[in-house]
C-alpha positions in Angstrom: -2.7 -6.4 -16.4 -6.4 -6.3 -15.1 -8.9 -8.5 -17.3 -12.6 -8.9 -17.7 -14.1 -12.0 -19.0 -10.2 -13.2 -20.1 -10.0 -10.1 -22.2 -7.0 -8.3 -21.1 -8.6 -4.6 -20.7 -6.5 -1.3 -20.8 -5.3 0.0 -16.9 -7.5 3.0 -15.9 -7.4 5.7 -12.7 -9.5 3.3 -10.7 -6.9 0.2 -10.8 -3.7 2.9 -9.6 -6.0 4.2 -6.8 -6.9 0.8 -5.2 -3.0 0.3 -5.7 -2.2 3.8 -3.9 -0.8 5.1 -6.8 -2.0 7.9 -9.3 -2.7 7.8 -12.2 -0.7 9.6 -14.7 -1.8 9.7 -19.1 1.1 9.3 -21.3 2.2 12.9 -21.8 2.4 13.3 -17.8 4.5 10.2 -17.7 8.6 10.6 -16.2 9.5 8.2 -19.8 8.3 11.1 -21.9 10.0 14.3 -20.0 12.8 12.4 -20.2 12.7 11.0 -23.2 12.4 14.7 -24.9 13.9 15.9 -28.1 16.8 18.3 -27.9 15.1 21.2 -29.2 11.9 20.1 -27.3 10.3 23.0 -24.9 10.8 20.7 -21.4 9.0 23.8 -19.7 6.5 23.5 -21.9 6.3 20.0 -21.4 6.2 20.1 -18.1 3.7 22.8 -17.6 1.7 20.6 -19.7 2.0 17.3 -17.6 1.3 19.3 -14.5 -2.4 20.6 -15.9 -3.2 16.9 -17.3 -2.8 15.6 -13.9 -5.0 18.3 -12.5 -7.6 17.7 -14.7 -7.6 13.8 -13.5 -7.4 14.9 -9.8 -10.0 17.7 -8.8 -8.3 17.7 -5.5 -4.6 18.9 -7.3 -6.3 21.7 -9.2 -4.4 25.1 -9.0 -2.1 23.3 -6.4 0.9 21.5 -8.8 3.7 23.9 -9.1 3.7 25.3 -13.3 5.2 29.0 -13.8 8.4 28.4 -11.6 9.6 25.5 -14.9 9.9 28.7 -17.1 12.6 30.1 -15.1 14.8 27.4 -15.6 17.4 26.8 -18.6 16.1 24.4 -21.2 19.4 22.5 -20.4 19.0 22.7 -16.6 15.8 20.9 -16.9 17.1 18.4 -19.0 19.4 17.2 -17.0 17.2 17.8 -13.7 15.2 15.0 -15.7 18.1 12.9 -16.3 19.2 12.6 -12.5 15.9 11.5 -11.8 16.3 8.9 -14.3 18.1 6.6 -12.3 17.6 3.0 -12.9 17.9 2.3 -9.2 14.8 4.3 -8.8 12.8 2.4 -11.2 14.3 -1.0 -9.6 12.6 0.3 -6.2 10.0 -1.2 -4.8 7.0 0.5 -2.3 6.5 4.1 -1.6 9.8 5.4 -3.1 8.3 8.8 -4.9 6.8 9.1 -1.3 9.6 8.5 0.3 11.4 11.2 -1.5 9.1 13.7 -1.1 9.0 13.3 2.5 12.6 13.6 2.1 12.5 16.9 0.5 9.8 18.3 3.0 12.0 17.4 5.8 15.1 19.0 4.3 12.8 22.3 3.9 11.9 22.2 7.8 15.8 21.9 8.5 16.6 25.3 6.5 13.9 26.7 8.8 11.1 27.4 5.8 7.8 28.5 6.3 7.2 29.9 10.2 10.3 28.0 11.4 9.2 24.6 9.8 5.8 23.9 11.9 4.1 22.6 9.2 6.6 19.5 9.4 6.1 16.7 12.2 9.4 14.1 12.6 8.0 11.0 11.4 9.1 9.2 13.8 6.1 11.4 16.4 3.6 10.9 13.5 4.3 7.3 13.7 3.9 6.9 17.5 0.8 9.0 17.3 -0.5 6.5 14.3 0.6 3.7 16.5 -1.1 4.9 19.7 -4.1 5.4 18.5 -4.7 3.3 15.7 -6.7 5.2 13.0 -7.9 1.9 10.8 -11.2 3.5 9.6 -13.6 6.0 9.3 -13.0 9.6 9.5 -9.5 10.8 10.3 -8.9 14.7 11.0 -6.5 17.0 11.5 -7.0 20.7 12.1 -3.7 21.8 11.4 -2.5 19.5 8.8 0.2 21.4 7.4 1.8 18.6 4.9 -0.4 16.1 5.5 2.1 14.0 7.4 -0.6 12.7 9.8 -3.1 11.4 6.6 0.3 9.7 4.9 1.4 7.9 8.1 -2.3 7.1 8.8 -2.5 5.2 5.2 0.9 3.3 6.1 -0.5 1.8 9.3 -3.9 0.8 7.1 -1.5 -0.5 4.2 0.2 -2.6 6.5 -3.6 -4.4 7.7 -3.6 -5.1 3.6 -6.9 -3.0 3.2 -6.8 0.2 0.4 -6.3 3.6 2.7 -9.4 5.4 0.1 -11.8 1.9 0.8 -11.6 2.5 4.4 -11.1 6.1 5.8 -11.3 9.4 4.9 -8.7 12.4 5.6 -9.7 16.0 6.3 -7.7 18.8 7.1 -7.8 22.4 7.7 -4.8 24.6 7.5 -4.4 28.4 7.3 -1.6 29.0 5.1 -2.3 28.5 1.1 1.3 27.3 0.3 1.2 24.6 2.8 -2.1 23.6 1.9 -0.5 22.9 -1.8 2.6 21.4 0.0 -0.2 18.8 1.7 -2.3 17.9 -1.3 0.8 17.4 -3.3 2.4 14.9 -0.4 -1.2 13.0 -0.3 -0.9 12.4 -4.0 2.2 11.4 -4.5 1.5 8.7 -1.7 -1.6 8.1 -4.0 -3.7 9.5 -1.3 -6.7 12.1 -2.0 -7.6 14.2 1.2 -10.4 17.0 1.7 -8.2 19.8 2.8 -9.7 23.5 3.3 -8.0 26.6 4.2 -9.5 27.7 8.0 -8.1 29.1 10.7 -9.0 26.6 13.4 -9.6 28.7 16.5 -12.7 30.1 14.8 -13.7 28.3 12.0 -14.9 23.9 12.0 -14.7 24.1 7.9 -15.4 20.3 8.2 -18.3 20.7 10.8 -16.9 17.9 12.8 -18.4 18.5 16.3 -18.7 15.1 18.2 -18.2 12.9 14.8 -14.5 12.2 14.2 -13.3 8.5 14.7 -9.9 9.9 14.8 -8.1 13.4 15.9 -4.3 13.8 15.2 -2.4 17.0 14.9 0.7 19.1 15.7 -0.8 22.2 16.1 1.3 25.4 16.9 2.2 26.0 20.8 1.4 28.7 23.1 -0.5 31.4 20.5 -1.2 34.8 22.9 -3.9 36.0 20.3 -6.8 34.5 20.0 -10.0 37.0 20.1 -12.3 35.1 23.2 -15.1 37.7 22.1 -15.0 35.5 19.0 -14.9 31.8 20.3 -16.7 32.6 24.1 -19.6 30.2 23.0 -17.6 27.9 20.5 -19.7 24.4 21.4 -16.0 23.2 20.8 -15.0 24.9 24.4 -17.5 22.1 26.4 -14.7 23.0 29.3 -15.1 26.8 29.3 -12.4 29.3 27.9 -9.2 29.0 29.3 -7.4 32.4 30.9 -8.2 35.6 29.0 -5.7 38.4 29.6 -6.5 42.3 29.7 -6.7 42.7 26.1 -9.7 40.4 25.7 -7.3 37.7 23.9 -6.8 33.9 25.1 -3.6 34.4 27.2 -2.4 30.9 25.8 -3.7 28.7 22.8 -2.6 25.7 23.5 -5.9 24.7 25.7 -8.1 25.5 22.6 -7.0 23.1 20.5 -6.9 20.5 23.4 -10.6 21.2 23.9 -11.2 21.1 20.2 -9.6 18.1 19.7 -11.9 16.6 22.3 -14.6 18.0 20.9 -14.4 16.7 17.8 -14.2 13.3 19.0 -17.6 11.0 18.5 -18.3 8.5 21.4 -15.8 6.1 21.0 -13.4 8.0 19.1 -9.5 8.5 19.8 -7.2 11.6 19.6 -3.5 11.7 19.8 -1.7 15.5 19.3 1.5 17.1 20.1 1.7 19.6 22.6 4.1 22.0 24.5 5.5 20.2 27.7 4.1 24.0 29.8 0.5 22.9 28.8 0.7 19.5 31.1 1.4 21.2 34.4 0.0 24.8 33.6 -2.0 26.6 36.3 -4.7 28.9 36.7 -8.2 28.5 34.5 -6.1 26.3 32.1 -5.8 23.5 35.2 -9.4 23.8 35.4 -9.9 22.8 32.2 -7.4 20.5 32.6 -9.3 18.6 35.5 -12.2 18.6 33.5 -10.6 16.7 31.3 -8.9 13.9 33.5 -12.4 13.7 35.6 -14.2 12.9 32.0 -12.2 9.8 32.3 -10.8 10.0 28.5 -7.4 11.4 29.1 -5.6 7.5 28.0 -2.0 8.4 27.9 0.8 11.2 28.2 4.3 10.5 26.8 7.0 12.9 27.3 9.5 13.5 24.7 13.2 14.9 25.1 14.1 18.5 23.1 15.9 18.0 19.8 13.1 16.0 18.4 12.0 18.8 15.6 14.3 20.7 12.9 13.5 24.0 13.9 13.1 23.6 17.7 15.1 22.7 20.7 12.4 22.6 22.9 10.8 19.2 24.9 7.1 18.3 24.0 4.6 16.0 25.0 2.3 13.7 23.0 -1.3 13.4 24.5 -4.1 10.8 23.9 -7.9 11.0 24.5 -9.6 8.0 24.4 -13.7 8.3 24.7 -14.0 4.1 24.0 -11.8 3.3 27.2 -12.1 0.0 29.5 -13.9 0.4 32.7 -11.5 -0.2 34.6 -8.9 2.1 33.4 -11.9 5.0 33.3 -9.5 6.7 36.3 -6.5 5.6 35.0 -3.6 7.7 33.1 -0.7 5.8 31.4 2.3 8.4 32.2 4.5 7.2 30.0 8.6 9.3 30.2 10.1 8.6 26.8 13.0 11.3 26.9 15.8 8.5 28.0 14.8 6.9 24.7 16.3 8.7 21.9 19.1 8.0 18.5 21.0 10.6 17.7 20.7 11.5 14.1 23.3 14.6 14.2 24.3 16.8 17.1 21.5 18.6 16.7 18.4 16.3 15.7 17.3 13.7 17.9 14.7 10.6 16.6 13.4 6.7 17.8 15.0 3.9 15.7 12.3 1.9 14.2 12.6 -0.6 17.3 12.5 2.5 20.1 9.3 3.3 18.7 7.8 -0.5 18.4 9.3 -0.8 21.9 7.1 2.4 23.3 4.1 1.3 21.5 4.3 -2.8 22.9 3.9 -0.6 26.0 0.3 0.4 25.3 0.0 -3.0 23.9 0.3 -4.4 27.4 -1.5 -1.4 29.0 -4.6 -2.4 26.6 -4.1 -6.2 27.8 -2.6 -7.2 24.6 -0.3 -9.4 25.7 -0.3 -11.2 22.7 1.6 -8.4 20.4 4.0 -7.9 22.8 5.2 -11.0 23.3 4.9 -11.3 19.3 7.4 -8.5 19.4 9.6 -10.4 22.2 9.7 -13.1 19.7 10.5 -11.2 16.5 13.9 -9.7 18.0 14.9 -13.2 19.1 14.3 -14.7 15.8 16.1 -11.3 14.2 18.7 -12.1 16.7 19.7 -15.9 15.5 18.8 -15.2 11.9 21.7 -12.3 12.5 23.9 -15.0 13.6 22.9 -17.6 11.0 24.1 -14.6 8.3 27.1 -13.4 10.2 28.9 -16.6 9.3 29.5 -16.7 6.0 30.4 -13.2 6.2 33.3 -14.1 9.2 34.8 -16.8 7.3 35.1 -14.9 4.4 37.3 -12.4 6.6 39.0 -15.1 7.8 39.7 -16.1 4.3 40.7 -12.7 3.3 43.0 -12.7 6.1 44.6 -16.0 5.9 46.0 -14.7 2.4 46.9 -11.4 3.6 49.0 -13.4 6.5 50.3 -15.9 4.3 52.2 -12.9 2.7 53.2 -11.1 5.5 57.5 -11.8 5.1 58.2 -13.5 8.8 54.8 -13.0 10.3 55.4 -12.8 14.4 54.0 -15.6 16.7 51.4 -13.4 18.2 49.9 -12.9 14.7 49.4 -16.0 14.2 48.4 -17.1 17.7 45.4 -14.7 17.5 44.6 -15.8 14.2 44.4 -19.6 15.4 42.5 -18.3 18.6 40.0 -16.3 16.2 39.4 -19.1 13.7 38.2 -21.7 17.0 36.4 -19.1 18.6 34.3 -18.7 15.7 34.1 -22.5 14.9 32.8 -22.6 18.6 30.7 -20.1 17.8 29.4 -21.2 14.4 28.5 -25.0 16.7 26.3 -22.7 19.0 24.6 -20.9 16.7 23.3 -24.1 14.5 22.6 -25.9 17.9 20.5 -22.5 19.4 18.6 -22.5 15.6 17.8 -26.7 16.1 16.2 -25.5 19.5 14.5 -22.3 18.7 12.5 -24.0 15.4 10.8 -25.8 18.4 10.0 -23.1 20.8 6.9 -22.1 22.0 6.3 -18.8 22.4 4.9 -18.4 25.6 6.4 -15.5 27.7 8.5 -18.4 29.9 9.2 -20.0 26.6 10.8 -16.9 25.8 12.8 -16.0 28.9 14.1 -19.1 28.4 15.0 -18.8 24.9 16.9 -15.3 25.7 19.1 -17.2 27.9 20.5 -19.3 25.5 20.7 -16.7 23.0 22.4 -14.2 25.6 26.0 -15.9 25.4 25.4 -15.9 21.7 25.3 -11.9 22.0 27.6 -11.5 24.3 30.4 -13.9 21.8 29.4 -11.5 19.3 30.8 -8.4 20.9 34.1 -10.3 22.2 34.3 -11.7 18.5 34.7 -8.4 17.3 37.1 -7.1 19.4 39.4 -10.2 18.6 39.1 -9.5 14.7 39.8 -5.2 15.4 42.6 -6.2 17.5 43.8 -8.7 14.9 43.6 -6.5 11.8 45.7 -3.8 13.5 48.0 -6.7 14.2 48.1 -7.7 10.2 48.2 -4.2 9.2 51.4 -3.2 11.4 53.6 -6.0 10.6 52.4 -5.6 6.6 53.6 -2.4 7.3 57.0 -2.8 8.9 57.5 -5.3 6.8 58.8 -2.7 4.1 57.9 -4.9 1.4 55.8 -3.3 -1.3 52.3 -4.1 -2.3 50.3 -3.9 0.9 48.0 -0.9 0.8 45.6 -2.3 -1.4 45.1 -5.4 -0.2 44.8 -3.5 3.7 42.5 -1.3 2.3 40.2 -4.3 1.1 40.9 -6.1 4.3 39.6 -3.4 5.8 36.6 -3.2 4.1 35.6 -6.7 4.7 36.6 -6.0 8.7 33.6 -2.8 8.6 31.2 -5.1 7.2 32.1 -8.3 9.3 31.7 -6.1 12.6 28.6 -4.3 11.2 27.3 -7.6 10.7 28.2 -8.9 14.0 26.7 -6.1 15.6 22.9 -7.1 14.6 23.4 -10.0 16.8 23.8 -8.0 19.7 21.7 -5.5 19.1 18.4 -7.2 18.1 19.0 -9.3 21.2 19.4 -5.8 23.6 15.9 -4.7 22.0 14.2 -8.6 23.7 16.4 -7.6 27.0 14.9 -4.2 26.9 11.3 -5.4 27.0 12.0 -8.3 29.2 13.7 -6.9 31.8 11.4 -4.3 32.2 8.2 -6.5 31.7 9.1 -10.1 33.1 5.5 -11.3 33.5 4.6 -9.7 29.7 1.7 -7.3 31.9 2.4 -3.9 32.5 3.8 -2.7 35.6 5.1 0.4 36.8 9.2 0.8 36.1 10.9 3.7 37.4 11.8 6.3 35.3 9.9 5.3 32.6 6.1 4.6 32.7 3.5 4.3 35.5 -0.4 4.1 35.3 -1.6 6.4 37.6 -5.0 7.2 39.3 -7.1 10.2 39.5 -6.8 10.4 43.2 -2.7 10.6 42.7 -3.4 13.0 39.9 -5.3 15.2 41.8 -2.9 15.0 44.6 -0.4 16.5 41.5 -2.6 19.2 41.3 -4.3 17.8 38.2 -0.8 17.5 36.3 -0.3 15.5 33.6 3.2 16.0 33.4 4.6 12.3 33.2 7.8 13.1 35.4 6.1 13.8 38.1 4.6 10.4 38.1 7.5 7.6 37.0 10.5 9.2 38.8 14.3 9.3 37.6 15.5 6.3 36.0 18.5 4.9 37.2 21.8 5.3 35.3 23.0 2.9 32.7 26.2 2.0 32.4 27.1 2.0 28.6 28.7 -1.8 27.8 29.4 -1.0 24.3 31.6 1.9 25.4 35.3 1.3 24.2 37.7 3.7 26.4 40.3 2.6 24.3 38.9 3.3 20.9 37.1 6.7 22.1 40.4 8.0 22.9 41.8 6.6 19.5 38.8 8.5 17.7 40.2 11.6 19.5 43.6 11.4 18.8 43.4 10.9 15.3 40.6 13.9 14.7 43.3 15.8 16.9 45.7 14.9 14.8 43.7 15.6 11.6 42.7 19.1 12.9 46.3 20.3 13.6 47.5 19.1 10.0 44.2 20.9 8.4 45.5 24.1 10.6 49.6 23.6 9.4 47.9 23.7 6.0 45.6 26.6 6.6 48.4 28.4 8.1 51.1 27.8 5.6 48.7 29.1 3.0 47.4 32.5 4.9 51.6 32.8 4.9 52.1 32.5 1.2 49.1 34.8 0.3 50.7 37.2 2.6 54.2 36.9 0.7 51.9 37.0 -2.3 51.3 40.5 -1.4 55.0 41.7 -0.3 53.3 41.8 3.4 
């Protein structure tokens, strides 16, 4: 509780906002909804809430939905109340309301709301864009905000400096549609955030008046809009490259150049802009290449990153990411960082592609090094290595206890066979031999430096470390399938729960096991490609190039054309064995769900004398 003077003083709106919370008064509080009589009215209630927090929050008035609560069932609502009532939710700590929301918004892309879910960036794009770019003070704008995604991931990255998002920047936003403007004020408050948003249509209108005074641009605008009146913007001071083509109708034959010069525009003198854009504009021709050279010969073009289809909800298609940089070194004035990031990619579900959190800190610690900060990157070097032995370090109590688990499992096996229990001797000094290495590699790493031949070195060690990991867990899937058949064809009785636990202990051993190996792949990943911790070109992935090789390109900015094809990778972690085990058994699964399906369709057809 705040004080003044040792006088404990009540909390006001003030004390939540430097927090990044919002304030809510006692009849807007979740504890009261909740805590609702019977015959209570919880629309009422609600409705009530909703226009107590508006009256706090200027920037929420008229935005909090309030009619739609009427429509529900008293009862419906109650218990809508009651599954938000979880006492996990009020254990959580950080941004959890946020969280959810952000949740929700990206569940409403998927179903393809609101024109095809634009208004929705992945947050893993936001995120590079934050991270790219920076946006640590000042004014931060977005001219097609759509939920706000840009301002929310913006105030993470500031959070995360330990300085209060309100203290030290200040979000505005223009957006055309009036439901998605209430979508984006609602995701800034919940985040605790307060942004100036207006309703505009961006290709005529600067609601903002932001020409030349933006420390930060970021946006997703829409791609490749046919209709835009060039009667109307012909002598926008936001065009300071000319119009791109204009068709026979008098109408901008393709947007996407507009907001690229806007963007720019906006930008004071050492500001920096990063947007998504359709992968056509990079390499387009005609009038829009002129303005395109314009652009690269202003020297403030910084980076271009490519990113594979599959990235958004709603479409397939490829994009880019561009960055504008008017604050950039000298010496990279002529310089473009063409970076190719469609090889790196997680697959989320067949459909939806995304970066894991250390994909995207590995594509940023490649600016790092393209801005001469060494430092972070090898910082980042060293984190994975330390992730990787602190991995280890928990992975044994969690092997032994297998092996505990196992033992006892064994133990009642009636005549286990010699190869059982030669595998379970071989397992149990492996990881004895392996539990040795890892205490000896901890002794040494507590006394590393962390220069970048410090860490070389310091991978090496921690390389056969990895590698025993993955040959551990084969030995304990091969053994459990050992255990389980013999408790099987054992006949005796009694086995299938003790399996089934077995089992579950064998997911969360490998699981375990796995972090070892993977945290040390992410150190390989940056190492191999960056030995001397400085940036270099690597083929099929990144390469700075010069105007003179862009203008060769005919003023491209198309990073493929630049870093070439990466060689193939050969997949380690690929098990033939257990792909083709995968397949059998969803073969198998498959043709009993269609002997079931088929002997029903034959009794419903008896069912009807057919």
């Amino acid at each position: 509780m705040p004080s003044r003077g040792g006088v404990t003083r009540p909390l006001t709106k003030e004390d939540f906002s430097s927090k990044g919370a919002i304030f809510l008064q006692e009849k807007a509080q979740f504890d009261t909804l909740v805590n609702l009589k019977e015959g209570d009215d919880r629309a009422q209630a609600i409705i009530d809430a909703m226009e107590v927090i508006e009256a706090d929050y200027e920037t929420l008035r008229g935005v909090l939905p309030k009619s739609e609560y009427q429509e529900l069932d008293n009862d419906v609502l109650g218990n809508l109340l009651r599954t938000f009532n979880d006492p996990a939710l009020k254990k959580a700590t950080g941004d959890i309301f946020g969280r959810i929301y952000e949740y929700f918004l990206t569940q409403f892309a998927n179903q393809s709301a609101h024109d095809g879910g634009e208004f929705f960036t992945p947050v893993s794009l936001v995120q590079m864009i934050v991270n790219f770019i920076e946006p640590d003070h000042g004014s931060v704008i977005d001219p097609a905000c759509g939920s706000g995604g840009m301002f929310v991931q913006s105030a993470h990255f500031i959070e995360k400096m330990h300085k209060n998002p309100q203290d030290v920047a200040t979000f505005y936003g223009a957006e055309k549609n009036p439901t998605t403007i209430r979508l984006a004020k609602m995701n800034l408050a919940v985040h605790g955030l307060e942004g100036k948003i207006q309703k505009a249509i961006s290709y005529y209108e600067d609601p903002h008046e932001f020409l030349g005074k933006a420390d930060f641009v970021m946006a997703n605008p829409p791609f490749n809009v046919d209709d835009v009146d060039a009667e109307k913007i012909k002598n926008d001071p936001r065009l300071p490259f000319g119009l791109p083509g204009v068709n026979k109708k008098g109408a901008v034959s393709n947007g996407n150049y507009l907001w690229i010069s806007y963007f720019y525009s906006y930008l004071n003198d050492v500001g920096r802009a990063g947007f998504v854009m359709s992968s056509q504009a990079s390499s387009a021709g005609g009038q829009e290449a002129e303005v395109r050279r314009k652009l690269v010969e202003s020297g403030h073009v910084g980076a271009m990153v490519a990113i594979r289809s599959n990235f958004f909800y709603t479409r397939s298609v490829p994009c880019e990411l561009w960055f504008f940089n008017k604050n950039k070194a000298e010496h990279m004035k002529d310089k473009v960082l063409m970076l190719d990031a469609r090889n790196v990619y997680t697959k989320v579900t067949r459909k939806i592609y995304d970066f894991s959190p250390e994909q995207l800190a590995n594509l940023t610690s490649i600016v790092w090094l393209y801005r001469g900060q060494k430092e972070r990157f090898l910082d980042l070097v060293g984190t994975y290595l330390a992730r990787t032995l602190a991995e280890a370090k928990s992975s044994k109590e969690q092997v032994w206890s297998f092996i505990a688990q196992l033992d006892e499992l064994i133990g009642k096996i009636p005549n286990p066979d010699e190869d059982t229990k030669s595998a379970f001797e071989s397992l149990a000094r492996d990881l004895k031999a392996f539990e040795e290495r890892i205490d000896a590699e901890a002794m040494t790493w507590d006394r590393a430096e962390r220069s970048n031949s410090k860490l070389i070195a310091t991978a090496g060690k921690l390389e056969p470390l990895a590698e025993t990991s993955r040959d551990l867990i084969k030995q304990i899937d091969q053994l459990f399938k050992l255990v389980e058949k013999h408790a099987k064809d054992s006949g005796a009785k009694g086995f299938n729960r003790p399996i089934k636990e077995l089992d579950e202990q064998r997911k969360e051993t490998v699981e375990q096991l796995k972090l070892i190996r993977y945290f040390f792949k992410q150190a390989h990943w940056l190492q191999d490609r960056f030995p001397d911790a400085e940036l270099c070109d690597v083929e099929g992935l990144v390469k700075l190039a010069d105007i003179e090789e862009i203008k060769d390109n005919d003023w491209s900015l198309t990073p493929g054309r630049y870093v070439g094809v990466a060689p193939e990778e050969e997949d380690e972690d690929f098990d033939f064995e257990e792909t083709l085990r995968d397949i059998h058994i969803e073969l198998k699964g498959l043709d009993e769900e269609a002997s079931t399906i088929s002997a029903r369709i034959q009794k419903n057809f008896e069912e009807l004398g057919i």
